[in-house]
N, C-alpha and C positions, 0 to 999 in steps of 0.2 A: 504494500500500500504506500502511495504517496503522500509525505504529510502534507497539507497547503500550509505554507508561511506566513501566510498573511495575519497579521496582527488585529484584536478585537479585543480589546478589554470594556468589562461591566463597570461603568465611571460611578461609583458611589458617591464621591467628594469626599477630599478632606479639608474638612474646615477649620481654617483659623479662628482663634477667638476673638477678631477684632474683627470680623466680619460678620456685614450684615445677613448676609445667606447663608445662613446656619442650619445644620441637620438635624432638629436636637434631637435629644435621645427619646425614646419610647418612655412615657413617665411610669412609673412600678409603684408600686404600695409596696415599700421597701422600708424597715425601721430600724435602727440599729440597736437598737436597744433591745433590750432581754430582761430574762426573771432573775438570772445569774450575773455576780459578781466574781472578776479575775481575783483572788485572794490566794497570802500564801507567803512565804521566804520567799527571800532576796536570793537570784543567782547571781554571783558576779561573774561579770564577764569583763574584755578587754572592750569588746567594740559587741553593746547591746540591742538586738534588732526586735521590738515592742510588736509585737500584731496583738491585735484587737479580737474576739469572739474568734478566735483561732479554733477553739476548744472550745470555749464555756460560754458566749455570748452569744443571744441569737440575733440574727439579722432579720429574722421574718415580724412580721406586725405592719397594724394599719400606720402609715407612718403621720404625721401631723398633716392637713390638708391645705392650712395656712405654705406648704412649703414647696407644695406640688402644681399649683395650678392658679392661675389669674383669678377664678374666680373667689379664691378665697381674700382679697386682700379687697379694697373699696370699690364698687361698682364706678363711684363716680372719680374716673381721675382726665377731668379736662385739665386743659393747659391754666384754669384759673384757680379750681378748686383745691386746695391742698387737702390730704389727711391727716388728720390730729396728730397722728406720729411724724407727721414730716414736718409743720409748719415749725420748728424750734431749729430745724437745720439746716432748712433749703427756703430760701426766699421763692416768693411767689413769682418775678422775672425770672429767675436761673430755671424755675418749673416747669416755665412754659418752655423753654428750651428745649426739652429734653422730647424723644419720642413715646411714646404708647410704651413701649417695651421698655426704655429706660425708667420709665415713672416705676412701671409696676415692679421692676427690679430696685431701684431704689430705694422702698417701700417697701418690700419686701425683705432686703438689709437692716433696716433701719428698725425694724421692728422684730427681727429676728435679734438683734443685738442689746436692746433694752436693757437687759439683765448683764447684759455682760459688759460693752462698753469697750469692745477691742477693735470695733471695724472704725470710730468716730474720724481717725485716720484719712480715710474711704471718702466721705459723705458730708462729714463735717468744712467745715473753715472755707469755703468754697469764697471765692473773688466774687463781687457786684456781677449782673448781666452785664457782657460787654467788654469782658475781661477776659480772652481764655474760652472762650463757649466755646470752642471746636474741640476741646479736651472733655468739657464736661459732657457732651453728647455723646464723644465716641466712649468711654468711661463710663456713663450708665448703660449703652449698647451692649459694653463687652460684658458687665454685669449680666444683662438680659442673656445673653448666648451663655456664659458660664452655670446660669443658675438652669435654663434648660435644656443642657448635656447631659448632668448629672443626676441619675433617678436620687429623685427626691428634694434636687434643688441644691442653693448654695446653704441651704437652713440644715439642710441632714449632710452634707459635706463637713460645715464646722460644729457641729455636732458631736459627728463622729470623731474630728480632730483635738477638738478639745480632752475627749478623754480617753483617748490614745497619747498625747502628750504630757495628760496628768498620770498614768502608768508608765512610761516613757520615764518623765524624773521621777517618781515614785521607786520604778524596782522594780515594779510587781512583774511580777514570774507566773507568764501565761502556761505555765506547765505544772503547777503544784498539785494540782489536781490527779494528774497523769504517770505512767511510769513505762521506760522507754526498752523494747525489746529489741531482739534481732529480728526482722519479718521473713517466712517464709516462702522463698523463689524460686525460680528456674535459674537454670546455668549453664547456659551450652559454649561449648569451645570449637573454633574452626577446622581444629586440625585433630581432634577428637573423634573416634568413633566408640566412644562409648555414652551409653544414652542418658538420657539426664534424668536421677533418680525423680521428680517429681511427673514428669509428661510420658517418660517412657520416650523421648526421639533424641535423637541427632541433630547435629546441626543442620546438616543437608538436608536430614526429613524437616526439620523444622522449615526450610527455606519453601520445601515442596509444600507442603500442607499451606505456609501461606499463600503461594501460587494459586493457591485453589480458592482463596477468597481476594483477592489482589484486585480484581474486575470492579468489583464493589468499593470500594475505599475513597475519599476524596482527601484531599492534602489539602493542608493549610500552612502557612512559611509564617513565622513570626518574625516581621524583618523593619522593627521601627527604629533601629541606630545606624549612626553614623558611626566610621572611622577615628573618630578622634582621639581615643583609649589608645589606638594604634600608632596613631601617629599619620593618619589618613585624612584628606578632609571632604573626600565622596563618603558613599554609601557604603556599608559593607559588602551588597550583594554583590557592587563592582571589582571588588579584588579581585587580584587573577591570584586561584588557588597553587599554579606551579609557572614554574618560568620555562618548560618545556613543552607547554600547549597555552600560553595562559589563554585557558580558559578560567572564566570568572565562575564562585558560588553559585550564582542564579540562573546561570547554562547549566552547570554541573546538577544543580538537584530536578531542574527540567529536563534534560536528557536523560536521569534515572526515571524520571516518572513515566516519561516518552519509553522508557527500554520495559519498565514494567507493564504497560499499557498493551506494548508488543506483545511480549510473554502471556498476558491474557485472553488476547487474541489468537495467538499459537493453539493455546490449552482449549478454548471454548469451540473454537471454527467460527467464531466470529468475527465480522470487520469493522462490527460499530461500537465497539467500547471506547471509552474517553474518560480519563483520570481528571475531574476539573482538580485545581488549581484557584486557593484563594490565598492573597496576599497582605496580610496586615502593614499595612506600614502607616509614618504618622506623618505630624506636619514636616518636620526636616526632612524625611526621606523620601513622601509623597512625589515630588517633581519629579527625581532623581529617577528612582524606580520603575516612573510610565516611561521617561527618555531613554531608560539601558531595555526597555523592552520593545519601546518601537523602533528603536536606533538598528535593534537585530531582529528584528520580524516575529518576535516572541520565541525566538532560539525554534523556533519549528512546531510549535503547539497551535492548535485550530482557534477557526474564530469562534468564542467564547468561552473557549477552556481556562482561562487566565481572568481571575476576577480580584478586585481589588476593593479592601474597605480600608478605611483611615483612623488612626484612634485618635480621641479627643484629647485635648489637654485638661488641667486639674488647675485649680489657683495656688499656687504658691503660700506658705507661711512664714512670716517674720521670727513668731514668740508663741510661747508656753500657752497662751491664749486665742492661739488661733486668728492671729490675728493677720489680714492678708497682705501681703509682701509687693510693694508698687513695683513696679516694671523699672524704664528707663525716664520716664517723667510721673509725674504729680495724677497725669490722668492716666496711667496704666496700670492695669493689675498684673504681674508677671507670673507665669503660667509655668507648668511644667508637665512632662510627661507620665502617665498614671500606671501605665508599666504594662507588661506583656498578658497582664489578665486580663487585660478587656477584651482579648479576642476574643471570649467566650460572650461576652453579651452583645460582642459586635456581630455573633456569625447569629445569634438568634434575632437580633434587632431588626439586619438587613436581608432576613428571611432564606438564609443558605441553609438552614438545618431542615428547614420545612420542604425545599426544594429537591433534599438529598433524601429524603425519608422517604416523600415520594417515586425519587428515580429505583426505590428499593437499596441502597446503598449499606452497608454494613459496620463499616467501621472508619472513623475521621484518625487521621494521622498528621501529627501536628510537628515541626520542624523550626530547630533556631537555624538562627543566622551564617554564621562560619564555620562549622564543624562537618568538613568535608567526608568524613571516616562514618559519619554515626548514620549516614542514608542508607549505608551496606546491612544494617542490619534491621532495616524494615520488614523484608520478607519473613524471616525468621521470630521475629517478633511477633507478627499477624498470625504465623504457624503455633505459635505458643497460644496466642490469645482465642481462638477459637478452637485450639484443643481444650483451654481450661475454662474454656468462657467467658475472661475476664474482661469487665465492665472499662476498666481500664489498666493498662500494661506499661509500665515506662520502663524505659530500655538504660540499663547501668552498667556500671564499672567496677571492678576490683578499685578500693577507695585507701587513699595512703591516709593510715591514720593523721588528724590534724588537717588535712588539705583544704581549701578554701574551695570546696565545694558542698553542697549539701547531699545528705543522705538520706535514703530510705528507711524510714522507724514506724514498727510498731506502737503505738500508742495505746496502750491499758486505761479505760477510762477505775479509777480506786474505788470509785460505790456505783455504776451505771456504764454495766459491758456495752447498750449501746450506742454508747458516745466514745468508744474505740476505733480505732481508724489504722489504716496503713497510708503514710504521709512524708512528702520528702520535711527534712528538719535543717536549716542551715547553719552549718558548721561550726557558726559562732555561737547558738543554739544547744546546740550537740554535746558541747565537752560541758560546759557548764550544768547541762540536766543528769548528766551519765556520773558528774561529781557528787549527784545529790541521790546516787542510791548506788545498792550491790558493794561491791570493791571501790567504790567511791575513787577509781583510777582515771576518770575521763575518759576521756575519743581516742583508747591506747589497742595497738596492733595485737595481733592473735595470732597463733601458732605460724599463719602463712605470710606474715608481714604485711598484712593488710588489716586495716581496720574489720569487724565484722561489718560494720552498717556499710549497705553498699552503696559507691555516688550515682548519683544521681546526674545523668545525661541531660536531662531535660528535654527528651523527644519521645514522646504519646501516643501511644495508641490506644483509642478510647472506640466503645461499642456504640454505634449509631443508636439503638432503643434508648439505653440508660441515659445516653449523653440527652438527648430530646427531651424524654421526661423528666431531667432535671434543669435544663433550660425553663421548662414551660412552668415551672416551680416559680415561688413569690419573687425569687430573688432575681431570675432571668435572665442568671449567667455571668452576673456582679459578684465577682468571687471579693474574700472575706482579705480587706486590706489591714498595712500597716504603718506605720510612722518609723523612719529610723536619724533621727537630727541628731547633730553633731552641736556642743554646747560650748559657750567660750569659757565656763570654768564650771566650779562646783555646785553653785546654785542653781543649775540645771534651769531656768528659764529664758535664758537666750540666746539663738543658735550663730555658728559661724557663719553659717548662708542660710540662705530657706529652704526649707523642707517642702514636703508634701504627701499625701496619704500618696500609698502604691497599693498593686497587688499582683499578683505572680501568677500566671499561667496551669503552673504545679499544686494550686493550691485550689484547686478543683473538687479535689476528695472531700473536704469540709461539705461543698454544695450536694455529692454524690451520698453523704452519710444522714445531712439534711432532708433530701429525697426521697431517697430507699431503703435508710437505715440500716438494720444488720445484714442487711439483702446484698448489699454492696460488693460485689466480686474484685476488689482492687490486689492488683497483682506486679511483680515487674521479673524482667530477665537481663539477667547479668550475659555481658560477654568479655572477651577480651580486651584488653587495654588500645593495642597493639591496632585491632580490626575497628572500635568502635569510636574510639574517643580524642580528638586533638583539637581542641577549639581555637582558634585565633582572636584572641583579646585585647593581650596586653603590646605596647610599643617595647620599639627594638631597647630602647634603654633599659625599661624594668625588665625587659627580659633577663639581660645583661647583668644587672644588678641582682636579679634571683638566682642565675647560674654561680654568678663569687658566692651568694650563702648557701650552695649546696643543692638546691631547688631541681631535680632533674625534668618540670613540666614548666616549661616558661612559657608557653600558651603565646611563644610569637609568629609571626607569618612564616618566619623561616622552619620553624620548630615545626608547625603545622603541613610546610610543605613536604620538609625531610619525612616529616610521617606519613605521609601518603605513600612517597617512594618505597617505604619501608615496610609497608603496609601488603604493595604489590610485587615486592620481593619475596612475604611469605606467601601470596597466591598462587607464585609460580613455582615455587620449589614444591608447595603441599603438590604441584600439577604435576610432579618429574621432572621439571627444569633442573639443573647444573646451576644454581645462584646462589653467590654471597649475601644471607641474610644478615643485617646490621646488628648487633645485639650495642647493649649500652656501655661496652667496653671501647667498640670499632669505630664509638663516634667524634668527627674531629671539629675541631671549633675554627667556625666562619663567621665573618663578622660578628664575633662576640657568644655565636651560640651553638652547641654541640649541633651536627648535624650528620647523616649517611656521608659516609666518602662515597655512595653508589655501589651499587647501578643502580639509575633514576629509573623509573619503570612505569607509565601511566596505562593501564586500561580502561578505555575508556568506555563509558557506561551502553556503548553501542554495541563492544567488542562482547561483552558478557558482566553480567551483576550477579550470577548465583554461583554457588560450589562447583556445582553440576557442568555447567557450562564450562566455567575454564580447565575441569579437566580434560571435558571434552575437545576442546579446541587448542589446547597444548599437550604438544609428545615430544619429550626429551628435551634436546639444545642445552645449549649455555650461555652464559653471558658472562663476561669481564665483566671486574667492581666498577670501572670505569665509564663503561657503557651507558650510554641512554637510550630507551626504547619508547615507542608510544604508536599501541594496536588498534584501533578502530574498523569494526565493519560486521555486522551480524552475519554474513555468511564466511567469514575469515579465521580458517586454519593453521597454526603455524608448527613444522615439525622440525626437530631435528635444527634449529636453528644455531650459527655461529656465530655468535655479536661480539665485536669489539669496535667501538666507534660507538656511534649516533646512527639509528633505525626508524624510520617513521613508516609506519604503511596502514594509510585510510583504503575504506573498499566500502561504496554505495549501498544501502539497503538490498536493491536489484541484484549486487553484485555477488558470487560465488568464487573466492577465493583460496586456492589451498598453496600454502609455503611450505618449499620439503624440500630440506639441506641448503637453506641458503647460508652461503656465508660472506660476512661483512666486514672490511677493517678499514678504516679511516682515524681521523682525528678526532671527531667526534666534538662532543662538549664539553665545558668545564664551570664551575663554579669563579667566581675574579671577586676579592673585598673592595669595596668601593673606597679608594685614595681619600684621604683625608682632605677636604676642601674640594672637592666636584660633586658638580651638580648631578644630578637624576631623576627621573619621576618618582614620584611619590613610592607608586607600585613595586619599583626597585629599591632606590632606599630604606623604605621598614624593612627590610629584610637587612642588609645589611650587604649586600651582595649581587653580583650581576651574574649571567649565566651567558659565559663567549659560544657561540656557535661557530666553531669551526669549521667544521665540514661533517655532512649528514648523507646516509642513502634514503632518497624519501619513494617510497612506490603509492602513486595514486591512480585507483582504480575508479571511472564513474558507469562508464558507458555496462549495462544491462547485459550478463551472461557467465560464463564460467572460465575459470582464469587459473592459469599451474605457473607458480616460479619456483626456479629450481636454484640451483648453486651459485650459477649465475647473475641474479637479480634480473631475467631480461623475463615480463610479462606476455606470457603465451597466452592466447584463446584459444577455451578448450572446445568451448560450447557456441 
């Protein structure tokens, strides 16, 4: 089949908060409030991260109606008439200024704050008409768009802030209540053929079994950051994941989707299955995102497989009171991003879950940003989840005791088994609850050198029924946030920057236990380090800076690329290849960070994505350390190969290629540190190094038929 290129994205908008054409949100009868109080000892910790009805607070209830809708606030708001609440603050000229929706947000502040007296800031002190109007309109507008983004308004927003930041400096220990186990998982290894005591399969069988629900699946990309952590000032999706194809992230996880969509269609005898494709991203990345996809024709995916929603931003906070944090002038509120858990109330809001339910669709598969390693074990993952049934599946790692990831825990509710949960806990989290019971040892390593609690990947695979009916639940997919400010001293009431509520992606399971209660099938699978996990995060300096204290995951572009490499080193040796697999002895330091000496080795998601396949498709050969390779083409063979040098060979969908006894030597490629003082793109300098292309043999096959290269490299038709 031919894919059509042509690019069609579903435009949902994403809206800035200073705009007047604004999306708002779907308003919810969403409360924050509960019967229960967080109580309990102090954990200390070094750096304390506070969430709110984590555990013990509920979010559901009618929430105040004054906070939800216009109608609650005075019928009569002309341009002359003030409300008893406002005429102390706003002159009757600055009133009429303002529009319909600035009044009724205004007014809505001003009277949400009564009691408190944090926002006066805001709304107060305002200059004569005639002074400055063009701030004060746009300023009660951004109000109006802030207050209906957020279910429940800007009223349950500081609400909620307030006492999350009075726990926050308080102490209180969202976990006193709770007591943290090991959770019971799957473990498959790639190079194992022995089956994993909980499913009874294999890796392989794992990969096959999910092939058999693969067809059904929708993807969602959680991709609302930019570069800058990195040292980038695009988008993440942009990065080119190696410097030997760079292809960037966002080709790379659409080409897996593309390869599995194939395999589907392989398996069924069908030609009409279609993996859509939804892409969260926000206001910084929003631009960026539709340009890197129309720029390449949607990397090959049809028109409307590619759909896009936007997340909102949250107001900013100054202080211990919630009180909100101005922008760059007097009339701006300064916004920030609310974090990766709103996919969930954005994929219900903008009506995708309702869409996929009806296409019959089975299970949503949710994906970050940079972690080029962790797409390889989708299939397997889905094999695990519809052997065990699991409602939801996250995909983890052997976890290095302490590491600055979070981990999967059991959670024992002490008097009410069903407020028990299986929950990622974040690391900071983690050592300070595991101090306050058992061996009172912390987040300390076990017989295998790894911590028990496993890390947590952060990539989802969740079951289309559960995930629906708990969407359509009070909350709507507004998973349960948290505050983490940063304080200029001990008095804990004033931060070094602003904060803001957040809420995370992973923290699902609270709304799934919400729901369905002890019904909840929450499950995850561990795999290999090596096959699953290398995110790209941090910049070339902290990398640098984490390798002198000992650190061997420096989470930089380079580290992440070397692993790829290293990654297809062991796919080819588990195949019979002749290849030097790196281990962490072999690795040598480039631009500041251990990396493969090679062979570079990319197969790319067209070539083959399951076990099965690349044994299939490699027999024997070998490769020099030196060597770089990179296979592409779903009907392409290679036996017997001899590489020394630099090898590319693409071969067309149409195309049917078999390689048998080639062999190759040239110069090949090489790694070069980048001179101190020259310039580079961006894309090369975080890395810290450039890749010279010397001389390569490239074989590129398009034209439709069947094709034999032999020792030679000269391209015969066979067919």
């Amino acid at each position: 089949m031919k894919l059509q290129s042509a690019l069609t994205l579903l435009i949902l908008g994403c809206n800035s908060v200073n705009s007047n054409a604004f999306g708002s949100l779907a308003t919810s009868n969403v409360s924050f409030f509960g019967d229960n109080v967080i109580s309990g000892t102090f954990i200390p910790a070094p750096k304390r991260l506070i969430t709110s009805s984590i555990l013990s607070m509920s979010r559901g209830g009618a929430a105040d109606e004054s906070s939800l809708s216009a109608s609650a606030v005075d019928e009569d708001i002309s341009t002359t008439n003030r409300p008893a609440s406002v005429e102390k603050h706003i002159s009757t000229d600055n009133w009429a200024l303002l529009s319909e929706k600035g009044r009724i947000a205004i007014q809505k502040l001003i009277e949400s704050d009564e009691e408190v007296g944090a926002q006066e800031h805001v709304y107060g002190g305002w200059p004569e008409a005639g002074v400055e109007d063009e701030g004060k309109i746009s300023l009660a507008d951004q109000l109006g768009v802030l207050d209906a983004s957020y279910p429940g308004g800007l009223k349950a927003y500081l609400s909620k802030a307030r006492i999350l930041l009075k726990e926050s400096a308080d102490g209180t220990n969202p976990f006193s209540d709770f007591t943290a186990s090991v959770p019971s998982g799957e473990s498959l290894s790639y190079d194992s053929s022995t089956p994993d005591s909980h499913t009874g399969m294999t890796f392989s069988e794992a990969e096959l079994k999910g092939l058999t629900g693969i067809g059904d699946v929708a993807f969602v990309l959680v991709a609302g950051g930019l570069g800058e952590r990195l040292g980038y000032s695009g988008i993440k999706l942009s990065l080119e994941t190696n410097l030997l194809t760079n292809k960037c992230y966002l080709e790379i996880y659409v080409k897996y989707i593309l390869a599995m969509q194939h395999m589907a269609e392989e398996k069924t005898g069908r030609s009409d299955i279609r993996l859509p494709l939804v892409i969260m991203t926000s206001g910084d990345t929003d631009p960026m995102t539709r340009k890197l996809l129309t720029d390449n024709n949607n990397f090959g995916m049809e028109e409307g497989q590619i759909q896009i929603v936007c997340q909102d931003k949250v107001p900013a906070l100054k202080d211990s009171s919630a009180g909100l944090s101005l922008g760059k002038s007097r009339w701006e509120i300064a916004t920030k991003p609310h974090g990766h858990g709103d996919v969930h109330h954005l994929l219900y809001r903008e009506g995708h879950v309702d869409k996929w339910e009806k296409e019959g669709r089975k299970h949503v598969v949710f994906l970050q940003d940079t972690n080029a390693l962790v797409i390889n074990s989708i299939l397997p993952t889905l094999g695990v989840s519809i052997e065990k049934n699991f409602d939801m599946n996250s995909i983890c790692i052997p976890r290095l005791a302490g590491e600055a990831a979070g981990a999967i825990t059991r959670l024992e509710h002490k008097s009410d088994p069903e407020k028990s949960l299986v929950i990622n806990v974040e690391y900071n989290q983690l050592d300070p609850l595991l101090k306050t019971q058992g061996d009172c040892k912390g987040d300390v390593a076990d017989d295998t050198g790894y911590s028990p609690y496993p890390g947590n990947a952060n990539n989802i695979v969740i079951a289309m029924d559960a995930y629906a009916k708990t969407l359509r639940g009070e909350d709507q997919g507004v998973v349960v946030e948290f505050v983490n400010p940063k304080y200029k001293d001990e008095t804990r009431t004033e931060f070094k920057k602003a904060t803001r509520l957040e809420c995370m992606m992973q923290d699902i399971p609270k709304l799934f236990q919400k729901e369905l209660g002890s019904e909840a099938n929450i499950g995850f699978t561990t795999f290999d380090r090596w096959f699953t996990f290398s995110p790209a995060k941090n910049s070339l300096e902290s990398g640098i800076e984490a390798v002198q204290k000992g650190n061997t995951a420096p989470g930089t572009m380079s580290s992440a690329e070397s692993e790829k490499y290293i990654q297809n080193q062991r796919k080819l040796k588990h195949a019979g290849m002749n290849v030097d697999v790196t281990e962490e002895s072999d690795l040598v330091e480039v631009g500041g960070i251990p990396v493969t000496p090679g062979p570079r080795i990319i197969l790319c998601p067209g070539f083959g994505i399951t076990q099965k396949e690349i044994v299939n498709k490699i027999s024997g050969g070998k490769i020099s350390k030196r060597s770089s390779l990179v296979l592409e083409g779903q009907g392409l063979t290679v036996k017997n190969l001899d590489l020394d040098g630099a090898l590319i060979i693409r071969a067309s969908p149409e195309c049917e290629v078999e390689v048998d006894g080639l062999v190759v030597k040239n110069k090949g490629y090489e790694l070069e540190e980048i001179p101190e003082g020259v310039e580079v793109e961006e894309s090369v300098s975080i890395r810290g190094y450039t890749m010279t292309k010397h001389e390569a043999m490239e074989i590129i096959v398009n034209e439709p038929g069947k094709y034999f290269i032999g020792s030679d490299g000269i391209v015969k038709k066979v067919e």
